[in-house]
Each structure stands twice: as structure tokens, then as C-alpha cells.
N, CA and C atoms as a LAMMPS dump frame, in Angstrom:
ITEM: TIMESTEP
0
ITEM: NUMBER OF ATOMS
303
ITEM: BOX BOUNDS ff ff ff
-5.0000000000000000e+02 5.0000000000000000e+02
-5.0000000000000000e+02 5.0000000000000000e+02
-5.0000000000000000e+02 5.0000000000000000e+02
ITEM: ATOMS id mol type element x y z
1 1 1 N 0.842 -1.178 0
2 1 2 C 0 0 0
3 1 3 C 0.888 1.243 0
4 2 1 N 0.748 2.098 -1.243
5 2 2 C 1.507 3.708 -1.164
6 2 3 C 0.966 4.2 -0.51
7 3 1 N -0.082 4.504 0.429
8 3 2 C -0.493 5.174 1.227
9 3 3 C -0.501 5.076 2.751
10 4 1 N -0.048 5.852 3.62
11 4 2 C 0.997 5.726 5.141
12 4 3 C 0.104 6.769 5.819
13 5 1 N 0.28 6.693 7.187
14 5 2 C -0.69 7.49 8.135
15 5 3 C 0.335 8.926 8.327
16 6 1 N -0.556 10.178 8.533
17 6 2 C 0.067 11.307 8.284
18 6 3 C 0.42 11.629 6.823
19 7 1 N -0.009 10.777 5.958
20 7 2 C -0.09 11.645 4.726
21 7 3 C -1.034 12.298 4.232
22 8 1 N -1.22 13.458 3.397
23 8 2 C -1.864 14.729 3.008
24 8 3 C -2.371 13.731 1.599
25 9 1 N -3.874 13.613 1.649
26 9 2 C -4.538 13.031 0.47
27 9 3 C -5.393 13.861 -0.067
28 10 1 N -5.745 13.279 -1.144
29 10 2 C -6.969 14.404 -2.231
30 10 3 C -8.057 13.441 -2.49
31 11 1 N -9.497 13.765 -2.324
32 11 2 C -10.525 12.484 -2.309
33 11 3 C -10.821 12.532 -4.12
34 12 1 N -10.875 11.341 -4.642
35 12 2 C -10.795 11.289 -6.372
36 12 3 C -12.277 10.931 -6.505
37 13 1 N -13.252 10.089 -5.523
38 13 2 C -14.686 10.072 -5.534
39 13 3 C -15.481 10.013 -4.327
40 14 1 N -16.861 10.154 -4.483
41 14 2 C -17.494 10.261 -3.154
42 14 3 C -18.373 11.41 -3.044
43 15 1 N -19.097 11.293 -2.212
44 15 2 C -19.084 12.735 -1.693
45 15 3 C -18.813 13.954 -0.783
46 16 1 N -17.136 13.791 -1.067
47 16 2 C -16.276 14.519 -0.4
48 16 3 C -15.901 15.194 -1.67
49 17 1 N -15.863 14.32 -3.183
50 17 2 C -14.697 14.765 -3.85
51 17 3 C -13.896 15.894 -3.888
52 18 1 N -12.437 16.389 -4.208
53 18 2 C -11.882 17.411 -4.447
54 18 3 C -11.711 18.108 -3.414
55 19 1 N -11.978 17.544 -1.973
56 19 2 C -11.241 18.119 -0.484
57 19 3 C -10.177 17.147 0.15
58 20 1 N -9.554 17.876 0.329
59 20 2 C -8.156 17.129 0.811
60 20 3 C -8.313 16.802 2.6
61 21 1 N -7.291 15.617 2.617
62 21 2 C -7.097 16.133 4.563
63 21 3 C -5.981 15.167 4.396
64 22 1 N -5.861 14.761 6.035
65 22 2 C -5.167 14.234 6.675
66 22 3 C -5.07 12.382 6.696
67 23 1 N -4.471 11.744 6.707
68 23 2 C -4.368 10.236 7.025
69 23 3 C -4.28 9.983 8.701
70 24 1 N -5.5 9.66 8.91
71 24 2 C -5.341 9.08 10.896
72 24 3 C -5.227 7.922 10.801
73 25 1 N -5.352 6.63 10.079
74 25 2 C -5.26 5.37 10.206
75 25 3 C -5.392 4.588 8.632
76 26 1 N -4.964 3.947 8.792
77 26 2 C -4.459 2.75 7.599
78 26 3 C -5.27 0.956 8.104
79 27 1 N -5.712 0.527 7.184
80 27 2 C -6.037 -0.008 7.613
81 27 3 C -5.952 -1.302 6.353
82 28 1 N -4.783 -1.754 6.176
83 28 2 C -3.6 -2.567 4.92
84 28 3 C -4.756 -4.003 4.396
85 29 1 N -5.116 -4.082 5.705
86 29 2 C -5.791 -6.08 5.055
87 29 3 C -7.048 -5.854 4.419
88 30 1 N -7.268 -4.822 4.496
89 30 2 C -8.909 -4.038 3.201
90 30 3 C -9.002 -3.409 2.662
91 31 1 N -7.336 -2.902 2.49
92 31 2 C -7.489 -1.79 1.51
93 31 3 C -7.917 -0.281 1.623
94 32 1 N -7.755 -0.081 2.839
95 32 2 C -8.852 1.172 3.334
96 32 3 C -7.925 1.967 4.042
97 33 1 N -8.565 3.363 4.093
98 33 2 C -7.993 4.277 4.869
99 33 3 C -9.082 5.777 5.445
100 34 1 N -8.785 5.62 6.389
101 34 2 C -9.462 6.586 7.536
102 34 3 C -8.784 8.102 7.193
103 35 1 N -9.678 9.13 6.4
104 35 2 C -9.207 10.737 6.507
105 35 3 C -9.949 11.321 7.269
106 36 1 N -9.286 12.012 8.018
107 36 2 C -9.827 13.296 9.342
108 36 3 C -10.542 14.443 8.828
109 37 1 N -11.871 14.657 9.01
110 37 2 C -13.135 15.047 8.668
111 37 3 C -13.665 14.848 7.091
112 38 1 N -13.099 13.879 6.443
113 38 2 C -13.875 13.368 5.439
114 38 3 C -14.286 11.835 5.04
115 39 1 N -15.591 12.043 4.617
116 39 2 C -16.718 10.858 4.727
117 39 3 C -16.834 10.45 5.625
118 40 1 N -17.512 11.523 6.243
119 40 2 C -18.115 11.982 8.053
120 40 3 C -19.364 11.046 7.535
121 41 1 N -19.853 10.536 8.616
122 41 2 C -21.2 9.632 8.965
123 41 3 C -21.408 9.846 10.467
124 42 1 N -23.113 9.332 10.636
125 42 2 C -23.843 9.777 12.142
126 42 3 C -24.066 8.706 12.363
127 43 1 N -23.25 8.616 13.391
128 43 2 C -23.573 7.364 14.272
129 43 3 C -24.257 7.421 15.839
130 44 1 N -25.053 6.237 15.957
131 44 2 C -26.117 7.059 16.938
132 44 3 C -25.696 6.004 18.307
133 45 1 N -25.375 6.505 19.198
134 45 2 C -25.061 6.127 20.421
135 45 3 C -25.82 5.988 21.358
136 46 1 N -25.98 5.098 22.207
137 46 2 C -27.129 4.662 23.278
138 46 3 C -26.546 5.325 24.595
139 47 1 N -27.492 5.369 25.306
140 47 2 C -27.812 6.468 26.21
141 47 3 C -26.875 4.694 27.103
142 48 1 N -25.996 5.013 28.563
143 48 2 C -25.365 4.153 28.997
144 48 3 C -26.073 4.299 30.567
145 49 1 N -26.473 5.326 31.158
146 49 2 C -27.384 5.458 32.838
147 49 3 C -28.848 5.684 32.385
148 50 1 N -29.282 5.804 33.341
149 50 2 C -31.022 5.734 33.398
150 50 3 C -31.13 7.326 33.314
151 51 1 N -32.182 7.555 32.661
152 51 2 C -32.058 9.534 32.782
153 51 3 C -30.767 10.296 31.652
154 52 1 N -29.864 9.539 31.365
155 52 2 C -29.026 10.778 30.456
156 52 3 C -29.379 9.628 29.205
157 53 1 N -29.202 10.892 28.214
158 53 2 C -29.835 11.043 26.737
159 53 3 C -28.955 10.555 25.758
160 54 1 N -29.326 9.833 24.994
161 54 2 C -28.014 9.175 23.743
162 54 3 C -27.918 10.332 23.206
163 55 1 N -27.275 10.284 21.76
164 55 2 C -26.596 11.447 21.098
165 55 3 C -26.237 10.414 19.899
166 56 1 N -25.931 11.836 18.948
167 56 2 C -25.618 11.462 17.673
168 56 3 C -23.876 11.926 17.325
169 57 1 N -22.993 10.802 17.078
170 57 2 C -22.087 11.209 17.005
171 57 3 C -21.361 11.622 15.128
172 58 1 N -20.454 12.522 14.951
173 58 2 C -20.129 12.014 13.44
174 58 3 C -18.663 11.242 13.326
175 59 1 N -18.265 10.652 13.029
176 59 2 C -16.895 10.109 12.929
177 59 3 C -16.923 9.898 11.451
178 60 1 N -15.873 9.965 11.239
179 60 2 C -14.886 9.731 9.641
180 60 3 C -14.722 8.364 9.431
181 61 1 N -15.437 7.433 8.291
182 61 2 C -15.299 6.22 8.08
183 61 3 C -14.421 6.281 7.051
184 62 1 N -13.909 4.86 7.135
185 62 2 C -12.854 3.831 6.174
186 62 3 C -13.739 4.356 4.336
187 63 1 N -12.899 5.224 4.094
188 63 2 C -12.865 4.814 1.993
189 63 3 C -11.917 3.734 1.641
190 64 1 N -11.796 3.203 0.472
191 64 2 C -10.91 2.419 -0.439
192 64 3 C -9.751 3.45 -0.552
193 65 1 N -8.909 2.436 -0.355
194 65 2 C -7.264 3.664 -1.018
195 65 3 C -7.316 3.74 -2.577
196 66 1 N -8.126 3.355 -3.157
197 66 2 C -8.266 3.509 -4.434
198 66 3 C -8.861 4.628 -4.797
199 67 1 N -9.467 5.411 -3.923
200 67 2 C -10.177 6.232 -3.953
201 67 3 C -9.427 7.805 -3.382
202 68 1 N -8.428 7.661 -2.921
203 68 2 C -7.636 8.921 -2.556
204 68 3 C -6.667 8.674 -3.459
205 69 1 N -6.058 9.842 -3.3
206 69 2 C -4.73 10.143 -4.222
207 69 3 C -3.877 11.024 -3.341
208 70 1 N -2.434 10.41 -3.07
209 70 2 C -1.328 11.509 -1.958
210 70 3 C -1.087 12.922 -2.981
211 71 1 N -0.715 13.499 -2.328
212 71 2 C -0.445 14.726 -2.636
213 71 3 C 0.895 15.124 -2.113
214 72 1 N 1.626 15.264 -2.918
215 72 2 C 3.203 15.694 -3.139
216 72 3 C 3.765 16.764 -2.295
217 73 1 N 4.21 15.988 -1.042
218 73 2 C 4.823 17.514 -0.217
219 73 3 C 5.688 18.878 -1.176
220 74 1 N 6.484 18.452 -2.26
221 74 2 C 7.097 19.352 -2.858
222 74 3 C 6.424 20.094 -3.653
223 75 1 N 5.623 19.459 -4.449
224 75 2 C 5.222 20.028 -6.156
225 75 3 C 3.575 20.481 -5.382
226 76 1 N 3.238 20.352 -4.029
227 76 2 C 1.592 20.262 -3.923
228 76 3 C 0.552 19.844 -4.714
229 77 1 N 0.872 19.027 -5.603
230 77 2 C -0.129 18.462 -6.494
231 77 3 C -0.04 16.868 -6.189
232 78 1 N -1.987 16.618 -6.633
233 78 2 C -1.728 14.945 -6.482
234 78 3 C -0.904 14.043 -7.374
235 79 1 N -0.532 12.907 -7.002
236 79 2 C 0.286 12.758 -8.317
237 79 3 C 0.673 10.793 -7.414
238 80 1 N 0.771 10.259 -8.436
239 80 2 C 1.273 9.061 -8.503
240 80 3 C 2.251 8.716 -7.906
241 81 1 N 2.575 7.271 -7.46
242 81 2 C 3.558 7.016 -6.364
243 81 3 C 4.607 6.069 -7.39
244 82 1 N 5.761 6.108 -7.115
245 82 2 C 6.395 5.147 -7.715
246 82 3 C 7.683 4.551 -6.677
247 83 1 N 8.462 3.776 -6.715
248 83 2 C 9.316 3.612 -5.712
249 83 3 C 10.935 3.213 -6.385
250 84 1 N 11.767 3.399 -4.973
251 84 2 C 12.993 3.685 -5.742
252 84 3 C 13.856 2.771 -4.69
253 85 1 N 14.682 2.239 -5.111
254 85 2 C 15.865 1.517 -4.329
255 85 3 C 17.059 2.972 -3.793
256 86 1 N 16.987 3.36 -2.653
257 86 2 C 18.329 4 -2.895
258 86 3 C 19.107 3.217 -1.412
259 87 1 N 20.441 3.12 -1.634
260 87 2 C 20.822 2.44 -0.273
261 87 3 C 20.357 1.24 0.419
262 88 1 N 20.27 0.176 -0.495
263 88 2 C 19.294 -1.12 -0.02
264 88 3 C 17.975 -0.468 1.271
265 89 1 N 17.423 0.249 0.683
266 89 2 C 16.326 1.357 1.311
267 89 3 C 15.496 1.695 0.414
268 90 1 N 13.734 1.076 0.391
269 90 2 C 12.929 1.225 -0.427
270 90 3 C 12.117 2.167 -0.289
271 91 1 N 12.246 3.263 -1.284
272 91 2 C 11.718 4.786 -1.037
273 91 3 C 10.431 5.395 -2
274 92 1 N 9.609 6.012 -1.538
275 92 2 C 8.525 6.028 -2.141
276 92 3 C 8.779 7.461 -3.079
277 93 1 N 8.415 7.249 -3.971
278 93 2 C 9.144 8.754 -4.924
279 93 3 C 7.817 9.274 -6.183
280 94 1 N 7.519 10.563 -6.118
281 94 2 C 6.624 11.321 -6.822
282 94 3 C 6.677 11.163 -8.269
283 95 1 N 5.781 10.601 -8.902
284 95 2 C 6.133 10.49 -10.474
285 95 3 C 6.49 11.644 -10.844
286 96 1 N 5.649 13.208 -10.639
287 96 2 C 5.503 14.247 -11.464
288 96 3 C 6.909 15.017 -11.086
289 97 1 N 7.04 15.133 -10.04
290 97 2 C 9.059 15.958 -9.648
291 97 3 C 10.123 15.055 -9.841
292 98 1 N 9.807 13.69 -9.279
293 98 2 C 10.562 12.316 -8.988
294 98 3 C 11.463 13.041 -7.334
295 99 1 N 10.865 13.382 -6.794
296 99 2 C 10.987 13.521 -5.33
297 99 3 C 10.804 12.513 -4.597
298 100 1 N 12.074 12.603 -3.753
299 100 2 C 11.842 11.445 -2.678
300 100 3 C 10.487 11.872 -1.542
301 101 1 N 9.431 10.795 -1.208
302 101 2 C 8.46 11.353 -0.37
303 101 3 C 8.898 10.852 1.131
């Protein structure tokens, strides 16, 4: 998976498309990945004592990593991942600059 937690993504479908955020979690054996306030959903929580009131929470669900695209700390544009041997050290590198990421 080219895609790592703390990376800066761009949503390619959904209905988020064309807002960017953050990577909070990875999640490798499905293919999925968790971005911080996008493809927010309401999830409804049960009341836990007698007398206090459930609530509606929103949390950020799992998209397909097929579905984001990283975005290039250097060039700020989204752009394709490719990888590079340097130093028996396997490095993830920007198609569009060829920057090491």
C-alpha cells in the first residue's frame, strides 16, 4: 500500500470529492484508509445510565485507497507514487518531480 498514516490526500470520488485532509489510520488487510473530517457519517449512540440522553455522534469512516490520491509535499499536487531503491532502502518517490516522499 503507497499510502501511510500522516499523509496529506486528495478524495478522487465520493461525496467529499476534491477536499483534501489528513491520514489518521491505515487499515492494509482491506485496503482502506481513515481521513480526518472526510466521509463523516452519524452514528447514533445509546444512552449508557437511566435519565441521560443518547446522542448522535459524526466520525470519519474507512474509503478504499483507491479512492484517494497523496499529494506531493514538494510540487503540492496529487500525483502518482512510484518507488525507488536508494541504499538497499525502499523509497517512495513522486512520479511528477521524482521527489523522494
Amino acid at each position: 500500500m503507497n499510502i501511510k498514516k500522516g499523509d496529506k490526500v486528495k478524495m478522487l470520488s465520493g461525496k467529499d470529492r476534491g477536499k483534501d485532509g489528513k491520514v489518521i489510520r491505515v487499515i492494509p488487510r482491506e485496503d482502506r484508509v481513515v481521513v480526518d473530517g472526510l466521509n463523516l457519517i452519524k452514528k447514533h449512540k445509546k444512552s449508557k445510565q437511566r435519565g441521560q440522553k443518547g446522542e448522535r455522534i459524526t466520525i470519519s469512516a474507512p474509503i478504499n485507497v483507491s479512492n484517494v490520491q497523496l499529494i506531493c509535499p514538494k510540487c503540492g499536487k496529487p500525483s502518482r507514487i512510484g518507488h525507488k531503491m536508494i541504499s538497499d532502502k525502499k523509497v517512495r518517490v513522486c512520479k511528477k518531480c521524482q521527489v523522494e516522499i
